[in-house]
LUMGUDREN-732715 format. One line per 2 residues: number of its first residue (from 1); their letters; for each residue x, y, z of N, C-alpha, C, O. Coordinates in pm, whole numbers, always signed. Example, Ala and Ser with C-alpha at 12.3 -4.5 7.8 and 13.67 -1.06 7.14 Angstrom:
<pts>
1) AS) +1319 -569 +780 +1230 -450 +780 +1320 -330 +780 +1424 -332 +846 | +1285 -225 +708 +1367 -106 +714 +1290 +3 +787 +1341 +114 +804
</pts>
This chain:
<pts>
1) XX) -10775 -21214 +8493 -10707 -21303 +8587 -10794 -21320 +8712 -10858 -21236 +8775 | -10777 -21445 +8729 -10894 -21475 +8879 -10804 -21481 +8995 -10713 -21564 +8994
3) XX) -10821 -21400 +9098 -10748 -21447 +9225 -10818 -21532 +9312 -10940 -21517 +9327 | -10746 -21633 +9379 -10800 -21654 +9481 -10724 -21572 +9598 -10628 -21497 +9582
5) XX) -10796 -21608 +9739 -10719 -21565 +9848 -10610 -21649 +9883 -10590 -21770 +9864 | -10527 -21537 +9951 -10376 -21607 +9940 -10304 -21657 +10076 -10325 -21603 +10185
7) XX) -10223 -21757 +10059 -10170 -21854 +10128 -10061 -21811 +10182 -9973 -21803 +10096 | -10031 -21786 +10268 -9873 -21699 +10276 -9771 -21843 +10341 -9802 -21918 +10433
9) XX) -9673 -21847 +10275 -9568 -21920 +10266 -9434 -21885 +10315 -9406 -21799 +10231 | -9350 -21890 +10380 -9220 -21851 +10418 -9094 -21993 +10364 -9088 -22114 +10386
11) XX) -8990 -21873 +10267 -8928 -21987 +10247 -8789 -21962 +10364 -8784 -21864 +10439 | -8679 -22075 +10358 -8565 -22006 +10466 -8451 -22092 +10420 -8464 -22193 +10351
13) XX) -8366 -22055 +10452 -8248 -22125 +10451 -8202 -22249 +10513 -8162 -22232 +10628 | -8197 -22350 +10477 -8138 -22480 +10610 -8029 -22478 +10596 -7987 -22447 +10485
15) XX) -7948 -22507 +10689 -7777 -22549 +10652 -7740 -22672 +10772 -7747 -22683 +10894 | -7689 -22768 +10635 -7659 -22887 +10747 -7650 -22903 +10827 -7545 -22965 +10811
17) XX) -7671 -22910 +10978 -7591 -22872 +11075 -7446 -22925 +11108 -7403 -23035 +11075 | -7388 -22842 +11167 -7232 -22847 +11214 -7207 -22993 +11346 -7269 -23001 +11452
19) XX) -7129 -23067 +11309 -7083 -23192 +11423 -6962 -23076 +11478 -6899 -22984 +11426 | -6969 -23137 +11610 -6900 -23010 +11706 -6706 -23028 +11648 -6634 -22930 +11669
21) XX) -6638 -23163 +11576 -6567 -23138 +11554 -6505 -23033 +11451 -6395 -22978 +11459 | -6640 -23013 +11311 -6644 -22920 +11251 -6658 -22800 +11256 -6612 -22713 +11183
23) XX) -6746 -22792 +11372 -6723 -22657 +11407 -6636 -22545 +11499 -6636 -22422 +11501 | -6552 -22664 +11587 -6449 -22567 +11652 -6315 -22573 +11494 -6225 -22490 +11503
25) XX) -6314 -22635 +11411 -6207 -22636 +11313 -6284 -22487 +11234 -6209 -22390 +11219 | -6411 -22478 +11194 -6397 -22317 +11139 -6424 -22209 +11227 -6459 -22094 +11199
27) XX) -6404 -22261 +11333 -6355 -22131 +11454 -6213 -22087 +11415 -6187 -21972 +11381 | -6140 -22168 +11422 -5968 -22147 +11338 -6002 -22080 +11218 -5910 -22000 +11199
29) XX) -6080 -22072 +11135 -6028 -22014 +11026 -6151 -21919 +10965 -6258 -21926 +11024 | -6142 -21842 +10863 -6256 -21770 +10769 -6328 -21819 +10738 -6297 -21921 +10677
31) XX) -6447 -21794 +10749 -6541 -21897 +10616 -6641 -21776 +10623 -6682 -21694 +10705 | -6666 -21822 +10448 -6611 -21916 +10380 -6466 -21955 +10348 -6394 -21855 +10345
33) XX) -6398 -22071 +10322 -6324 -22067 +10288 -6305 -22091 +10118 -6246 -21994 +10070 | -6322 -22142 +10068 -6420 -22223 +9936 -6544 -22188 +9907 -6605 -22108 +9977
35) XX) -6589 -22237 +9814 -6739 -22213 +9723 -6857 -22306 +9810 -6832 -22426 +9828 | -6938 -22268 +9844 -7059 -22291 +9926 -7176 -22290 +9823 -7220 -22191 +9764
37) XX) -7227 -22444 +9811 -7335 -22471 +9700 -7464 -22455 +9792 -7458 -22479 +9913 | -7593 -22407 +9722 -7681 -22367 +9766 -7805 -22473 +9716 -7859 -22436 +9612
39) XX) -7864 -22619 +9781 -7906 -22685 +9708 -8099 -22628 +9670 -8179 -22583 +9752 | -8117 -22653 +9530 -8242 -22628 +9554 -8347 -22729 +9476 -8338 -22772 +9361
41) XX) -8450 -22755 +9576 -8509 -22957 +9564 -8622 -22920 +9452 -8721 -22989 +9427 | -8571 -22753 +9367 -8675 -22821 +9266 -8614 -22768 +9100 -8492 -22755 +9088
43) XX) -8686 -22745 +9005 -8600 -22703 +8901 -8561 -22564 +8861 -8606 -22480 +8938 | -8501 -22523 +8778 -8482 -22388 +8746 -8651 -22355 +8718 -8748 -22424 +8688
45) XX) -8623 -22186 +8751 -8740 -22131 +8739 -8880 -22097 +8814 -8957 -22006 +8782 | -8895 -22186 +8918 -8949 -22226 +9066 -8902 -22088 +9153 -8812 -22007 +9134
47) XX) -8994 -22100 +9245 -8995 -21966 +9353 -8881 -21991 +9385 -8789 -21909 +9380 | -8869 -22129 +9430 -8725 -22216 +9535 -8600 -22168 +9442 -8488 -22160 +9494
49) XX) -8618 -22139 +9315 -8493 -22135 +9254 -8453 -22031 +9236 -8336 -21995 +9250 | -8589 -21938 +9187 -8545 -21799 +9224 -8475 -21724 +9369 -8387 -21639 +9375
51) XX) -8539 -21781 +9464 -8511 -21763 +9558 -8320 -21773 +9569 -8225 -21696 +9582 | -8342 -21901 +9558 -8191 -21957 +9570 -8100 -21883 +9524 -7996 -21864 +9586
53) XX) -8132 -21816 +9377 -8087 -21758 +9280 -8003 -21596 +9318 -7898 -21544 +9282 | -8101 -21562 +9395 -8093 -21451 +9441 -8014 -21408 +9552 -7950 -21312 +9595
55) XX) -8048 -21529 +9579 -7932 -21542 +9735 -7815 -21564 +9680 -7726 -21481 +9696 | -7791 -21685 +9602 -7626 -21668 +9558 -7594 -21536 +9540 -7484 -21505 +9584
57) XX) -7644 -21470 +9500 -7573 -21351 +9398 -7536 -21276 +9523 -7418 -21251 +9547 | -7625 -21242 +9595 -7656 -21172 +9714 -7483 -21176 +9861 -7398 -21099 +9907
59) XX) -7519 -21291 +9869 -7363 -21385 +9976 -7261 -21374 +9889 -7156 -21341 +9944 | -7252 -21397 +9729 -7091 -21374 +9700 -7059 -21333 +9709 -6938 -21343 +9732
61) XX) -7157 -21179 +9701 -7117 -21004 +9673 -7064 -21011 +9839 -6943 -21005 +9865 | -7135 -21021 +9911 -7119 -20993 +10042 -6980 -21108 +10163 -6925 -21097 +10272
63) XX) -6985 -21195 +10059 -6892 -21296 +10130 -6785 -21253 +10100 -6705 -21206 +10181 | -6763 -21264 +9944 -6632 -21231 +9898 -6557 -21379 +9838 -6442 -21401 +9800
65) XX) -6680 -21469 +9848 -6659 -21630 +9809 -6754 -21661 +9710 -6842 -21584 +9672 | -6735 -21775 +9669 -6854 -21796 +9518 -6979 -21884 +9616 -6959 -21981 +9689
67) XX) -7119 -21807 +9584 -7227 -21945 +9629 -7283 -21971 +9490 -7313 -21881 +9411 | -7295 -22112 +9464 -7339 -22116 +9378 -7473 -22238 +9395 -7484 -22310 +9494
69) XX) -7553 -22240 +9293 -7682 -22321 +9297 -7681 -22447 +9252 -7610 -22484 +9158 | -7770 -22529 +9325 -7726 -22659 +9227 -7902 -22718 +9259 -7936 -22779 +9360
71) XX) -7982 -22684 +9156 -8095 -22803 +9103 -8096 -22937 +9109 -8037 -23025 +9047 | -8181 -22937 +9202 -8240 -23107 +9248 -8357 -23185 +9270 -8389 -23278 +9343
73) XX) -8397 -23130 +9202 -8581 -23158 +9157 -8581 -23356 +9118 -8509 -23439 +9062 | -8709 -23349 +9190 -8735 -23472 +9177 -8850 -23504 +9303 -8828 -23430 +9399
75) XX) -8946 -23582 +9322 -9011 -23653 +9414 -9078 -23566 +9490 -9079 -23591 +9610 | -9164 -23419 +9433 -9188 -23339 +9525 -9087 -23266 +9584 -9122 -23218 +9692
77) XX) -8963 -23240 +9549 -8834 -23141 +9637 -8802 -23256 +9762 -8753 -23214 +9866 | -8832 -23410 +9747 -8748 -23525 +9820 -8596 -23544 +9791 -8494 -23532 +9859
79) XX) -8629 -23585 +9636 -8476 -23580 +9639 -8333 -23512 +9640 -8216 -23551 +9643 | -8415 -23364 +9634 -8314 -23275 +9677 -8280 -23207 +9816 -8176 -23146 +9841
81) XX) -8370 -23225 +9888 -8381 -23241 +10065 -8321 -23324 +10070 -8206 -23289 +10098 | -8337 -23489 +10053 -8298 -23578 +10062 -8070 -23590 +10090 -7991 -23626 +10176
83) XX) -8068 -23522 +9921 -7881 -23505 +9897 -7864 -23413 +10002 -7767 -23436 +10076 | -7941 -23305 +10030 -7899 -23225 +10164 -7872 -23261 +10310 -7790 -23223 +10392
85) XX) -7939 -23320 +10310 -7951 -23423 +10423 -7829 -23508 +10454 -7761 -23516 +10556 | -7819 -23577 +10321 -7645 -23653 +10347 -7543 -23627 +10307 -7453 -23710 +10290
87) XX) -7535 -23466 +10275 -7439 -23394 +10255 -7327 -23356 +10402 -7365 -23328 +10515 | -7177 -23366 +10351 -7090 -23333 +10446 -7151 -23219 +10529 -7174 -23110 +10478
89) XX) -7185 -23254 +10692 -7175 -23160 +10788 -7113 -23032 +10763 -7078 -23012 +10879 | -7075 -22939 +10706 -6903 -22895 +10713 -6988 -22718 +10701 -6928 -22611 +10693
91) XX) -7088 -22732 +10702 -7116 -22551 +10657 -7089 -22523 +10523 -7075 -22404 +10493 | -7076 -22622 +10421 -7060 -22573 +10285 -7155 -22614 +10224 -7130 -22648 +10108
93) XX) -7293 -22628 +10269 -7381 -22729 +10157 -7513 -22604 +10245 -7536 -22622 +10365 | -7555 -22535 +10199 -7670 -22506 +10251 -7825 -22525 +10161 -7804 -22566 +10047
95) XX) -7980 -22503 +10196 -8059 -22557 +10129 -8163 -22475 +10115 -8203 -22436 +10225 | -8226 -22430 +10021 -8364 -22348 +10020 -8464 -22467 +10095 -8469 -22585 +10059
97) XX) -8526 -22418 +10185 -8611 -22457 +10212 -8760 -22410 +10261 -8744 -22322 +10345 | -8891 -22435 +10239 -9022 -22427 +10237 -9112 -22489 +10313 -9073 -22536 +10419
99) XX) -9249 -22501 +10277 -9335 -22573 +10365 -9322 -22680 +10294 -9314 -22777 +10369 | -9315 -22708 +10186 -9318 -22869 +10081 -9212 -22911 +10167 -9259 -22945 +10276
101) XX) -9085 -22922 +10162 -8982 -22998 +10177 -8982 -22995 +10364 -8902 -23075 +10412 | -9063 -22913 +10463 -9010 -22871 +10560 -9124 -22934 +10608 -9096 -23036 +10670
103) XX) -9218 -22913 +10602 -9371 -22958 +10634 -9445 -23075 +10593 -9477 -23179 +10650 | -9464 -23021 +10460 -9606 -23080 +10358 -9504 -23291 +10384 -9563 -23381 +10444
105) XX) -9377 -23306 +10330 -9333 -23418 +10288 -9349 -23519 +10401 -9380 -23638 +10395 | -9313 -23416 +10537 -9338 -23584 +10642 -9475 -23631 +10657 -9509 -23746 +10685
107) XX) -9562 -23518 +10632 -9708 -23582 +10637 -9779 -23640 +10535 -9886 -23697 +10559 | -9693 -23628 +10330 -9710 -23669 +10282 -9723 -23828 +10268 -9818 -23900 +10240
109) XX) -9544 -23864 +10311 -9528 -23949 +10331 -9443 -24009 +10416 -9355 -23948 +10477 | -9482 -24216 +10434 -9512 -24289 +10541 -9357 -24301 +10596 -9341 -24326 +10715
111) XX) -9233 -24281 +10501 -9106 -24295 +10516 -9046 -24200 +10419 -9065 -24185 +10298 | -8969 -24141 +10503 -8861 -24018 +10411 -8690 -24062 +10451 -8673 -24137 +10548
113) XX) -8593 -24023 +10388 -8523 -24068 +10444 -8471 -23935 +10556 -8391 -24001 +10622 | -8468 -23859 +10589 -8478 -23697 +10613 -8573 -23677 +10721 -8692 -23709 +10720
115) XX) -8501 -23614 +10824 -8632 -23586 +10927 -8561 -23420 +10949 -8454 -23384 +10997 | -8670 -23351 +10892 -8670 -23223 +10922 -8596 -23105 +10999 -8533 -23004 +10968
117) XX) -8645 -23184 +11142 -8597 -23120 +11243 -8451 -23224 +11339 -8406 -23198 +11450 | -8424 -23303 +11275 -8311 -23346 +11307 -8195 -23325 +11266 -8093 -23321 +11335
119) XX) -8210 -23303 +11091 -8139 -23314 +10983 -8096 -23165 +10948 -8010 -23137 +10864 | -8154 -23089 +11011 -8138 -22949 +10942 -8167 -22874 +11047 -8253 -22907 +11129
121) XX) -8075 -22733 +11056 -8042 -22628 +11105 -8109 -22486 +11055 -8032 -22425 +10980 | -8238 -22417 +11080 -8280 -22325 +11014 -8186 -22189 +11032 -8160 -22161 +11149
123) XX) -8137 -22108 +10938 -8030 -21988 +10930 -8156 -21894 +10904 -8207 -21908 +11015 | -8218 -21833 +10855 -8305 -21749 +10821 -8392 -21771 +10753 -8382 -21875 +10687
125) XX) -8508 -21694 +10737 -8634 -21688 +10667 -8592 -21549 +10615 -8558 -21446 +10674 | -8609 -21586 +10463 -8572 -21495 +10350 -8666 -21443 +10241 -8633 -21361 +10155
127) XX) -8785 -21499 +10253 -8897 -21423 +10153 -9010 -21497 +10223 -8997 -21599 +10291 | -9119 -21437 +10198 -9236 -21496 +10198 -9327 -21455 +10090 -9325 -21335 +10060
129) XX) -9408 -21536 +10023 -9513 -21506 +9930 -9643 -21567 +9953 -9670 -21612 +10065 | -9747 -21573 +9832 -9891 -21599 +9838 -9919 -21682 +9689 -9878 -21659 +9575
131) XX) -9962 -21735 +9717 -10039 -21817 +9606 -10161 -21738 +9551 -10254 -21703 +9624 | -10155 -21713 +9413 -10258 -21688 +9358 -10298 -21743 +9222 -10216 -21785 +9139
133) XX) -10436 -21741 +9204 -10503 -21855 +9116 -10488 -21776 +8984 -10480 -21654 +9003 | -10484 -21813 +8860 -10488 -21732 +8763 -10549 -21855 +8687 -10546 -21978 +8696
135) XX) -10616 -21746 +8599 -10641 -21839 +8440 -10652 -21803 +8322 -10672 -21684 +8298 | -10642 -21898 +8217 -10621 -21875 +8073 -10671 -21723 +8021 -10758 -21653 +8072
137) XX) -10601 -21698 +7921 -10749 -21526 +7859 -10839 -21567 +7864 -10921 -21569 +7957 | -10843 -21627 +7721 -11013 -21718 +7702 -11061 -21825 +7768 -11094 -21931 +7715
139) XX) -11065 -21802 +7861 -11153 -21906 +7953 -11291 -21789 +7980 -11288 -21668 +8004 | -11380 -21862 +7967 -11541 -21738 +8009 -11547 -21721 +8131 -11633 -21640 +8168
141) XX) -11448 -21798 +8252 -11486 -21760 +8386 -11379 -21657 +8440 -11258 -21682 +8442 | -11452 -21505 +8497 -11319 -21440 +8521 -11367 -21440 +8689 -11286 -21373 +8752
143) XX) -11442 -21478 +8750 -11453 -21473 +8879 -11453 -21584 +8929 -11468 -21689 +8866 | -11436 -21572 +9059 -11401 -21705 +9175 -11545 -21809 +9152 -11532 -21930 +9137
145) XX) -11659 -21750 +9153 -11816 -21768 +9162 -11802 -21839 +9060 -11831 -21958 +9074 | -11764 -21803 +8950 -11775 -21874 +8834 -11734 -21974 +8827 -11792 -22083 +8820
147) XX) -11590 -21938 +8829 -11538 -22101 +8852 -11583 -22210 +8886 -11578 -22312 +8817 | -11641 -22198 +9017 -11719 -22285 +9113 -11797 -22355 +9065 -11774 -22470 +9026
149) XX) -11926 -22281 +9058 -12004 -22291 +8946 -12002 -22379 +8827 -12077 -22476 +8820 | -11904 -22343 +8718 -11908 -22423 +8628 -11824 -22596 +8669 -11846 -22685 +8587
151) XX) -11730 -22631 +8801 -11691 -22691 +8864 -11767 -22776 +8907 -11744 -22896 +8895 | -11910 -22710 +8987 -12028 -22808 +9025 -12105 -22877 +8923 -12141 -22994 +8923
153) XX) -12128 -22770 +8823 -12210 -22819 +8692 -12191 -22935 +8600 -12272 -23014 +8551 | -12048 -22924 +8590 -11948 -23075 +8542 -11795 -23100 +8586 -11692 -23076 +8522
155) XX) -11817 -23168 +8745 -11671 -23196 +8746 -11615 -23271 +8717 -11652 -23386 +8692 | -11464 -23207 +8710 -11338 -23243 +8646 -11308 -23214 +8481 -11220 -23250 +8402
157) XX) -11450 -23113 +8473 -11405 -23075 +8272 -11319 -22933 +8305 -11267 -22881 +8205 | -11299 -22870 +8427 -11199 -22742 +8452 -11029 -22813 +8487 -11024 -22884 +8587
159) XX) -10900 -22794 +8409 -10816 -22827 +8455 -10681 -22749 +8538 -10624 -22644 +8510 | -10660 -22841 +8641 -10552 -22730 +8707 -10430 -22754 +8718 -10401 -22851 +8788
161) XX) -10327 -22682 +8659 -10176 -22782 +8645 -10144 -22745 +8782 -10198 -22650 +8839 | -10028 -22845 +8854 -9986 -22784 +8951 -9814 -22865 +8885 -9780 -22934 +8788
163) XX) -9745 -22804 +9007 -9550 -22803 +8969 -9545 -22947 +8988 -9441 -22998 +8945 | -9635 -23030 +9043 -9605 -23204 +9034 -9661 -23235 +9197 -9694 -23152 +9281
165) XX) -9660 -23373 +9208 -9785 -23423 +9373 -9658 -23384 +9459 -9535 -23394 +9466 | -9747 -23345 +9507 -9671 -23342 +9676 -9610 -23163 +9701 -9568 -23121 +9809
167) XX) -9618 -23095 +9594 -9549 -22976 +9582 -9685 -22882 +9629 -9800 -22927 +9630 | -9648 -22743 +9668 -9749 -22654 +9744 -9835 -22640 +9650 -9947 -22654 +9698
169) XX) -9839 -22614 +9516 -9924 -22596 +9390 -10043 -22685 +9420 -10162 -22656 +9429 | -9961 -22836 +9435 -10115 -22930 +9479 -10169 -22947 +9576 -10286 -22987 +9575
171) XX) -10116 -22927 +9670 -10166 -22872 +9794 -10288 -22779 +9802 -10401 -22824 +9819 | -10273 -22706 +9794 -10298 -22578 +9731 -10491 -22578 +9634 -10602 -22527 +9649
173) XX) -10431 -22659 +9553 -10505 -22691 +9470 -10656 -22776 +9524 -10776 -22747 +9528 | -10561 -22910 +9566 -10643 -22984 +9704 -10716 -22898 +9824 -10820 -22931 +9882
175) XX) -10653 -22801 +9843 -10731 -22766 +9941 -10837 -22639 +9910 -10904 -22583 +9996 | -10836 -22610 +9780 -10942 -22572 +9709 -11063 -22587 +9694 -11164 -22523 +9723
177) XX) -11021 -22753 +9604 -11158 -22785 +9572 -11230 -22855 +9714 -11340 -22909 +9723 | -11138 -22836 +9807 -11233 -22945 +9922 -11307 -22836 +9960 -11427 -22831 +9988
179) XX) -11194 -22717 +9958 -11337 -22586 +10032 -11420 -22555 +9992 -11516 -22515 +10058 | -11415 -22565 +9817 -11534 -22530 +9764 -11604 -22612 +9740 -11714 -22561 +9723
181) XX) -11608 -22751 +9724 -11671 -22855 +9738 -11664 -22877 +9540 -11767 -22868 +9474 | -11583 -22894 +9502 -11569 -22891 +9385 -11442 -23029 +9306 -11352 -23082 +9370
183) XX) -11459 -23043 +9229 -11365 -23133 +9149 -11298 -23115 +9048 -11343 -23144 +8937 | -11176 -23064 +9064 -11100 -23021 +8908 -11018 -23104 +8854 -10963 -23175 +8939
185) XX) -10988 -23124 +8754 -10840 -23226 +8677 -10735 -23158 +8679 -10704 -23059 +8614 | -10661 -23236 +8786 -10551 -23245 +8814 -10439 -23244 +8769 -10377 -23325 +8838
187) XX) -10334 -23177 +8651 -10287 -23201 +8565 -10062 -23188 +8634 -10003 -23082 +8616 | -9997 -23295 +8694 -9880 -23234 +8748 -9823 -23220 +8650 -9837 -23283 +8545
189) XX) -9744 -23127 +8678 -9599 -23116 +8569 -9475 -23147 +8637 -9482 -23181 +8755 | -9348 -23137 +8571 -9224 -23145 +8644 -9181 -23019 +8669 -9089 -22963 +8609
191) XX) -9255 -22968 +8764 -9206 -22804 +8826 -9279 -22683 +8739 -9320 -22699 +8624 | -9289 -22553 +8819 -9416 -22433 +8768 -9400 -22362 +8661 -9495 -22303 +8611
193) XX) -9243 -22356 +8594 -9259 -22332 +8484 -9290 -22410 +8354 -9343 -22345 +8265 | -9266 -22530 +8332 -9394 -22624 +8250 -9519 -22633 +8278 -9596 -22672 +8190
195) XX) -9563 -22600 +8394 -9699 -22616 +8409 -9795 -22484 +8361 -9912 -22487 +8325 | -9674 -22330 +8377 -9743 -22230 +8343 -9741 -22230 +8162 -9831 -22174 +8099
197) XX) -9658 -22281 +8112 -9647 -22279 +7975 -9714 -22421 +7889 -9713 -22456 +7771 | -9766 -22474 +8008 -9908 -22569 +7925 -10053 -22515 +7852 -10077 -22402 +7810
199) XX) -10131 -22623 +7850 -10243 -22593 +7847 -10357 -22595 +7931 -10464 -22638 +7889 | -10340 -22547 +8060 -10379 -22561 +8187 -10539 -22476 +8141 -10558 -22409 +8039
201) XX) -10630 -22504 +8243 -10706 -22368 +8212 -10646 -22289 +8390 -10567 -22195 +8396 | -10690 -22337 +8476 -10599 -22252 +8573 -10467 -22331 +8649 -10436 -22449 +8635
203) XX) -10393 -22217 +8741 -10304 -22271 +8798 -10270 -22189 +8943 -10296 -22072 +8974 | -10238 -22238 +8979 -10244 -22165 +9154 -10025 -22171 +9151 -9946 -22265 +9150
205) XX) -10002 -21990 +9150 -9867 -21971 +9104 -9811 -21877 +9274 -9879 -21854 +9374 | -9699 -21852 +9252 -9641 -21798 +9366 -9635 -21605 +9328 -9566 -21558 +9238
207) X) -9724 -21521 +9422 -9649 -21435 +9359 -9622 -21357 +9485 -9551 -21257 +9481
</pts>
C-alpha cells in the first residue's frame, strides 16, 4: 500500500438554524420531541455516512428519541446540502457536514442554491481524518517515487477513481498531480465505495 501524506479534514454537524419564533416555542417544551433526521449529501458507505451513522446511534441512546439518517447523494454532496438548506427551520433536520459541502462547493461553483454561512448553524466538529493514497496488490509501484515516475514517463496510463467531481477524493487527487507535476486518469464514481470496489489502480480514501 502506498501512502501519501495526509490531509486532515474535520467533519461537523450543521443544524438548520432556528427563526426566533421557533425557538422560544422549544423553550416550552423537551426536545427532542419527535424523530430528528440526520441528512447525509452523500451515499451509504462514505466517511459522511459513517459518520452520520454513528451519530444516530450515538443521540438516540443519549436522547431517548429516534435520529435517524437519510442519504442524499448527488452533485458532489449539492443536492443533499441543498434539501438541508430548505428544510423546516424547526431543529429537527440536522446535516453532516465537511469541507466538500462547507468549503470546496462555493468555490467549485458559479451558483449554489445554499450559502454556507447563512444557511447553516455549526453544532460541533465530530471526527476528523486524513486521506491516504492506496493501490492495487499488483500494481509494480509500491512507493510514492514510483508512482511519479511512471506518471511522467506516460501520462494518464495510471488511473485514479475518486467518489465523483467536486467531492474531496478529487480534490485531493487534483491537487496531487499538480504537486507532483504529473497526469493521472481520472476515473469518478457515484461515491467511495464503488470507486474502492472498481478497477482503479489507485485511490486517495479517508482513513
Amino acid at each position: 500500500m502506498v501512502r501519501f501524506s495526509r490531509l486532515r479534514v474535520g467533519i461537523a454537524v450543521a443544524l438548520v438554524p432556528f427563526v426566533l419564533g421557533v425557538a422560544s416555542a422549544h423553550a416550552q417544551t423537551t426536545y427532542p420531541d419527535r424523530p430528528v433526521k440526520i441528512i447525509v449529501p452523500i451515499g451509504p458507505g462514505g466517511s459522511y455516512d459513517l459518520v452520520g451513522r454513528y451519530l444516530a446511534d450515538v443521540l438516540s441512546k443519549r436522547m431517548g428519541q429516534s435520529f435517524f439518517v437519510e442519504n442524499k447523494p448527488g452533485a458532489g454532496t449539492v443536492v443533499g446540502t441543498q434539501a438541508a438548506a430548505q428544510s423546516e427551520p424547526d431543529g429537527y433536520t440536522l446535516m453532516v457536514g465537511g469541507l466538500s459541502n462547507m468549503a470546496f462547493n462555493s468555490a467549485l461553483y458559479s451558483k449554489l442554491a445554499y450559502d454556507p454561512l447563512r444557511d447553516f448553524v455549526p453544532v460541533a466538529l465530530i471526527y476528523r481524518f486524513g486521506y491516504v493514497m492506496v493501490g492495487r496488490k499488483e500494481m509494480p509501484q509500491t512507493r510514492l517515487q514510483d508512482i511519479v515516475a511512471a506518471a511522467k514517463a506516460s501520462p494518464g496510463s495510471i488511473s485514479v477513481a475518486t467518489a465523483g467531481v467536486g467531492t474531496g477524493q478529487h480534490l485531493v487527487a487534483a491537487a496531487f498531480m499538480k504537486a507532483a507535476g504529473v497526469k493521472l486518469q481520472e476515473v469518478p464514481y457515484k461515491g467511495s465505495p464503488p470507486g474502492l470496489l472498481s478497477h482503479f489502480q489507485f485511490f486517495f480514501c479517508a482513513s
